[in-house]
N, C-alpha and C positions, 0 to 999 in steps of 0.2 A: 167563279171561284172553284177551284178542286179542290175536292174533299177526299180522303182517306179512302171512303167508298169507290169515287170514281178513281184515282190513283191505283188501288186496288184491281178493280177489273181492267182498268187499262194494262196493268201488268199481266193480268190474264189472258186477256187476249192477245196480246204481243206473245206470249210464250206458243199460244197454239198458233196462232201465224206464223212466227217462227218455225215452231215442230214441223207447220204441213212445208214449208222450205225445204229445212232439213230432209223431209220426206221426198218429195219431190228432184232434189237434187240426187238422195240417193239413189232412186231408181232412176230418173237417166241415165245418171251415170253407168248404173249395173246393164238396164235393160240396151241401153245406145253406147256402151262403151268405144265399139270401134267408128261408131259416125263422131264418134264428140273426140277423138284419141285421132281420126284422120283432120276433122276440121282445125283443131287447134294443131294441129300437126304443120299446116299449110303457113304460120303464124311464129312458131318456135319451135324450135330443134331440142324435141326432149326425149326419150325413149321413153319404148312403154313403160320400165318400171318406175320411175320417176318422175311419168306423168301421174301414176296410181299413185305414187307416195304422199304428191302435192296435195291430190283431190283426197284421199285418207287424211291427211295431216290437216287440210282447209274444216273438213267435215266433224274432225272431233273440234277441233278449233271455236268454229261457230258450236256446235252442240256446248262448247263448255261457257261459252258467251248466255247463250241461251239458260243459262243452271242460275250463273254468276247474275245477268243483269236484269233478269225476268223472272227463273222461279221460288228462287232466293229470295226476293225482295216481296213475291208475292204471296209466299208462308208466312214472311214475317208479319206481314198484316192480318194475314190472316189470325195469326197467333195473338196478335195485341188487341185485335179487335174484335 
């Protein structure tokens, strides 16, 4: 049975799983821009700036996912319990 407790850190640690994603995707993307901007390139016909807009736009995306269904939720327990 799941309790508040486990609920709880479950959301915890979903959010820093999440974050090291988030992290992780950012720096490829920064540090490998032109190998991930040639490979997906061989796939769809996008220009650079629109490829950047997608991966900017994906990035706050999930970051606002990660606020709304993870750390949000895991304040609130915090707070009640």
């Amino acid at each position: 049975m799941m309790t508040l407790e486990i609920a709880r850190d479950v959301l915890g640690w979903c959010a820093v799983i999440n974050a090291g994603l988030l992290l992780w995707w950012f720096l490829f993307f920064t540090l490998g821009h032109n190998w991930v901007y040639r490979l997906h390139g061989k796939w769809f016909n996008l220009s650079r700036e629109k490829f950047d807009a997608i991966h900017y736009a994906g990035m706050g995306f999930f970051k606002m996912c990660i606020f709304v269904f993870n750390i949000v939720p895991y304040l609130a327990l915090r707070i009640v319990m």
